[in-house]
N, C-alpha and C positions, 0 to 999 in steps of 0.2 A: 442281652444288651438292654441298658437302659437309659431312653432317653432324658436327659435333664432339661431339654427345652422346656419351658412352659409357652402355654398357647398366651399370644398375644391379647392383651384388652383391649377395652375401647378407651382408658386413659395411655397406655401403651402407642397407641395409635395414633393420637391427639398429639403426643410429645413428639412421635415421628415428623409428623406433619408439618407441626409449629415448626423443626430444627429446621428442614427442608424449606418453609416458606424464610427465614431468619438467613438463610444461605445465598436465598438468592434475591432479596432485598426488596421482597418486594411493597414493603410498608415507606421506601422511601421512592420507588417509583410511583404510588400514588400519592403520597405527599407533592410530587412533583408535578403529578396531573391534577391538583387540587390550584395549583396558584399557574397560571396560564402565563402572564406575564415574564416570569422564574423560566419557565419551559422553552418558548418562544428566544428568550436572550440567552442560555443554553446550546439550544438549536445552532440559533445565530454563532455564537462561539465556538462552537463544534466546527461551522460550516468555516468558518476563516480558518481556524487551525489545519483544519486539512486542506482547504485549497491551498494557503502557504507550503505546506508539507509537499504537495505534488507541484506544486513551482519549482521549490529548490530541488527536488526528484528528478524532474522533466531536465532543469538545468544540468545538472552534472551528470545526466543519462547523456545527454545530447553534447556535451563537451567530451566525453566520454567515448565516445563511438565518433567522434571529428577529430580526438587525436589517434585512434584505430587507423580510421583509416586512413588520416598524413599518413601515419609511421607506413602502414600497406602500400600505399601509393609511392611513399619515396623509397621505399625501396623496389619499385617495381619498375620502376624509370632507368634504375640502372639497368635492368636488364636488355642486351644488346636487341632482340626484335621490341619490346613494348617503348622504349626509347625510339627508336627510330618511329613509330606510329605517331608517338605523341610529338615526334619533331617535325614528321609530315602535315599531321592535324594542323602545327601552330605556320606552318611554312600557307599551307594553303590557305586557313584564315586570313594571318597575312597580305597574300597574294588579292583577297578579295576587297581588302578594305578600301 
């Protein structure tokens, strides 16, 4: 058997290297840590996008799980014992006001 590999160089290496650092950008993340002002408003932009993002998240999770539980709750009013509870519940409030 014979292998066709050849052994790796040190320019072999070097091109590795370079493709790896080019992948994962990292000539534009210091560019980025070069101008502080650029970075800071960045930040800043980042930070509003996602607090918006989990506003409208938060909103329609919790609209979401209020009409769950209507629909649960009204159909659970029909049933003959949790009916009568909830008409006793409102009968003795009632009673107290």
């Amino acid at each position: 058997m014979s292998q066709n590999k050849k052994t790796p160089t040190l320019e072999d290496k070097i091109e590795e290297l370079s493709n790896k650092m080019d992948r994962l950008r990292i000539a534009e993340y210091i560019e980025l840590n070069k101008n502080p002002k650029r970075l800071i408003f960045m930040n800043f932009a980042i930070g509003i996008a996602r607090g918006i993002g989990m506003g409208i998240g938060f909103t329609l999770l919790s609209g979401l799980v209020i009409a769950l539980l209507a629909y649960i709750l009204r159909s659970w009013v029909n049933l003959p014992f949790i009916g009568k509870l909830i008409a006793d519940l409102i009968e003795i409030i009632e009673t107290y006001r």
